[in-house]
C-alpha positions, 0 to 999 in steps of 0.5 A: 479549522480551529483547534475546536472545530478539530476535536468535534471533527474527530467525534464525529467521524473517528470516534462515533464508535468509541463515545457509544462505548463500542472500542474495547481497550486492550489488556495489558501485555501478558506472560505471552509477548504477542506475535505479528503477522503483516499480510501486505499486497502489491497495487491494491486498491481499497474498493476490492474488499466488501467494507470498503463497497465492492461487493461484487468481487469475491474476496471472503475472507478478506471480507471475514477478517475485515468483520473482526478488525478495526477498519481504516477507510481512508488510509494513505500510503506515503508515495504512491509507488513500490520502493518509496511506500515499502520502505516507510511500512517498514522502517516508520521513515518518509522516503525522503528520510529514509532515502528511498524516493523511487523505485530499486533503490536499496534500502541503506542497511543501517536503516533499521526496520521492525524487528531492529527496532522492537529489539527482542531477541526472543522474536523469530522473524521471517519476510516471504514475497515482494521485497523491491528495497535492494539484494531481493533474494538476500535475508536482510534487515533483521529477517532471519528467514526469507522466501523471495519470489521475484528474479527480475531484480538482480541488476539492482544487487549491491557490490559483492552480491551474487547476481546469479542467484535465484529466488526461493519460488524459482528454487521450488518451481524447479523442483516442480519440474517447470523449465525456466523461460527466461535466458537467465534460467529463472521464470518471468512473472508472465511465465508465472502467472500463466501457472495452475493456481496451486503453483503460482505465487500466492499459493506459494507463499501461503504454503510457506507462511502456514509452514512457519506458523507450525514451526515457532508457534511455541516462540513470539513471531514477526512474520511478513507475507507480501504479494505481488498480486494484484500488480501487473501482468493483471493475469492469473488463474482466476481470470474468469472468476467474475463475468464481464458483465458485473464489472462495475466502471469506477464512478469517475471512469468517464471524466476527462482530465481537463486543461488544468489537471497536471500535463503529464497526467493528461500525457499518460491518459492519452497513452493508455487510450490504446493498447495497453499491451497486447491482452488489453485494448483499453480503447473500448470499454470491453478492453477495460472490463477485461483489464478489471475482471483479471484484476479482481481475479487476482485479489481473489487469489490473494483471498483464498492465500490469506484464507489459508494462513488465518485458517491456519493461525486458528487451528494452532491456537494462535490467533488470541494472541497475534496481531493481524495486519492486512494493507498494501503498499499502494492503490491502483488507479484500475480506469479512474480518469481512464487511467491505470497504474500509480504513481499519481496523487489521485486518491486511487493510486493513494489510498489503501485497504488497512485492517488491524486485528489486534488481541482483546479487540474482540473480534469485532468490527470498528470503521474509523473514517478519519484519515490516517497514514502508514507512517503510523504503522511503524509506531503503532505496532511497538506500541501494541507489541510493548515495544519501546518507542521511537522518539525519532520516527515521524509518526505516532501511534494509532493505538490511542485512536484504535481505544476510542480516546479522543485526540486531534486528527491531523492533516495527512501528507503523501509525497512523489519524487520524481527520479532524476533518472529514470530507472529501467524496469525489472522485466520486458513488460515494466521497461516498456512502461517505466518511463510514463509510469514515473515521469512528472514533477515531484509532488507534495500533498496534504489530506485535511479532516475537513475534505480539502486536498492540496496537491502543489507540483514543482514543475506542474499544475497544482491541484485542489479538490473538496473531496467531501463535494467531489470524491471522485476529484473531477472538478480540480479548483486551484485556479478559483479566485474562491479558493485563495484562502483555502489554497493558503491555510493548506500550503501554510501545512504543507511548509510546516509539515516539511519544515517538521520532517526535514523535506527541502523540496522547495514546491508550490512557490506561487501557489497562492496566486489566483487568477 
């Protein structure tokens, strides 16, 4: 695509809105530093939220909050998978900068995030849930308050940590006169989502966020609330909310991986034919159905959680002046190719939900279809927070984009390390699957604004799709003598991009060479 050929791209699909007049820009900062509230789940795919064309799951106020936001529909996580993608939401780093390439490995604590950068003193802080970079329970990183949620971490602690200990939630079941069920004296997930939904994580976090709003709402505040949900046991409460029969397969539910899709993909598919565990018997179409319908439940936990705290942020007069961010950490595949999970490069487990609600946005509803990355988030945040910028991140500010002012749309990139070793799972029922949720080559991909995605694996078939064509990736074309000069604009970015970011991955040697 030509530099000019790039700039009417961006017209057309990021800045429709933005040449009618419709973007807003935003005021000056005022006598009032603006606050952030950073509202972020486990394994949520973006079609489980109305906007983004699911309006059979009931999630209202997550559909409320995405009428009043700036809208991304496709937003990309860095690597498709929980340590590596948490830790460049936070930091604004490529995992493989960041040091970060699979999951349980700690985040070095010289590595700053957010409130580090941003720098303020006047800013209270606070991080509540899923954490997963390292000493789970253990305020860090520029936090000074902390709510965790998750025991099963505690052999991943640093040197000098105390492994006994527990966390927050766990503290608060005790009060609640709940018997811990594990030999360690602390609660399972699976425990924990077999509880009255008043009791299980996200009411939990809820309870505790809209505590901390009351408390500084007179003082500037970064605060993260992070889910677990709708991640894996795929049980909860609301199991039953949606009835079996208005579960919607995804379109490329019934497309087969065929021979020059990666092998270790086709491997994972062939295991998840069968019993995924005991619950879920994903040999029949009923086994998915169920698997879907509890995974939709467990958004609309999410929902009423995130329901409560907005609600909250209003009646203390504080939403004018907070920033709103709603996105997850990574997608789920959830029966795409019949498979389930992430860690692959497949836009399922890729792309996410990303609303942004910022002050003098005017409470209305902006899509943006361009592409974009959460290597931005980092950078766009100081930049609506008046923070100073970051020379050193990667990323840039989508602030410029959010006004409506035109500027190129760039390639996005996602990366997958595959781990050396691989690391045992935090509880019984992730060990079980760690194995084939990680294995595979290491993997680099780039997104273009004209619909073509490269995909080039070290130790694996390569992939290519023109998802303008084939959203649903079901015809990969690397092989295709066609495809040659494609295959090679788009591994000249990937070289580039991995020559600008410091990424020695050597991958795709030969990529160019068609049958």
């Amino acid at each position: 695509m030509t530099p000019s050929s790039r700039r009417d791209f961006l017209r057309v699909t990021v800045g429709a809105a933005a040449a009618a007049g419709a973007l807003p820009a935003f005021p000056a900062h005022g006598a009032r530093k603006p606050n952030l509230l950073f509202l972020w789940t486990d394994e949520q795919r973006p079609d489980t939220i109305a906007v983004y064309g699911n309006r059979r799951i009931q999630a209202p106020n997550l559909s409320k909050l995405a009428s009043e936001s700036m809208v991304f529909r496709n937003a990309y996580d860095t690597q498709p998978v929980c340590t590596p993608a948490r830790s460049s939401i936070l930091t604004g780093l490529w995992p493989h900068q960041n040091g970060c390439t699979q999951n349980n490995v700690a985040l070095a604590e010289n590595v700053p995030t957010l409130p580090k950068l941003m720098g303020d003193a006047d800013y209270r802080t606070g991080y509540f849930g899923k954490w997963h970079l390292g000493d789970e329970v253990f305020a860090q990183h520029g936090f000074e308050e902390w709510r965790s949620i998750e025991d099963g971490y505690w052999k991943y602690y640093r040197e000098g940590r105390d492994a006994n200990a527990r966390s927050s939630y766990s503290d608060w079941l005790r009060v609640l006169n709940y018997t811990p069920d594990t030999s360690r004296g602390d609660f399972s997930r699976d425990f924990a989502s077999r509880l009255p939904i008043e009791h299980c994580k996200p009411s939990y976090l809820g309870q505790e966020a809209c505590d901390f709003l009351r408390r500084h709402r007179d003082e500037p505040f970064i605060l993260h609330v992070n889910y677990l949900e709708p991640h894996m046991p795929f049980w909860g409460p609301l199991n039953d909310l949606h009835k079996l029969e208005d579960i919607q397969f995804p379109p490329n539910f019934e497309d087969p991986l065929e021979e020059n899709e990666p092998m270790s993909y086709r491997f994972r598919a062939k295991k998840y034919a069968g019993m995924y565990d005991e619950r879920f018997d994903l040999a029949a179409a009923a086994g998915w159905r169920r698997l879907i319908a509890n995974y939709w439940g467990l958004v609309s936990q999410i929902d009423r959680s995130v329901g409560g705290i907005l609600t909250t942020l209003e009646e203390l007069g504080l939403a004018e002046d907070t920033i709103v961010v709603f996105t997850s950490d990574h997608g789920d595949m959830m029966g795409s190719h019949h498979l389930v999970e992430k860690g692959y490069m497949y836009q399922e487990a890729m792309r996410v939900p990303l609303l942004i609600r910022a002050p003098g946005q005017g409470r209305k509803q902006q899509i943006v279809e361009g592409h974009v990355s959460q290597i931005d988030l980092v950078p766009t945040l100081l930049d609506l927070m008046g923070g100073k910028a970051n020379a050193t991140l990667p990323g840039k500010s989508l602030v410029p984009l959010m006004k409506g002012e035109t500027q190129a749309t760039e390639p996005v990139f996602v990366e997958w390390n595959a781990p050396a070793e691989m690391p045992e799972g935090p509880n019984p029922e992730g060990a079980k699957r760690d194995t084939a949720k990680t294995a595979g080559p290491s993997s680099r991909a780039v997104i273009m604004p004209d619909g073509w995605k490269l995909v080039l694996h070290d130790k694996d078939q390569h992939q290519l799709y023109n998802l303008e064509k084939d959203s649903g990736e079901t015809k990969n074309m690397y092989g295709e003598r066609e495809s040659r000069e494609v295959v090679t604009r788009l591994s000249g970015e990937i070289q580039r991009w991995q020559e600008r970011v410091g990424d020695t991955l050597r991958i795709g040697e030969g990529a160019v060479t068609m049958s």
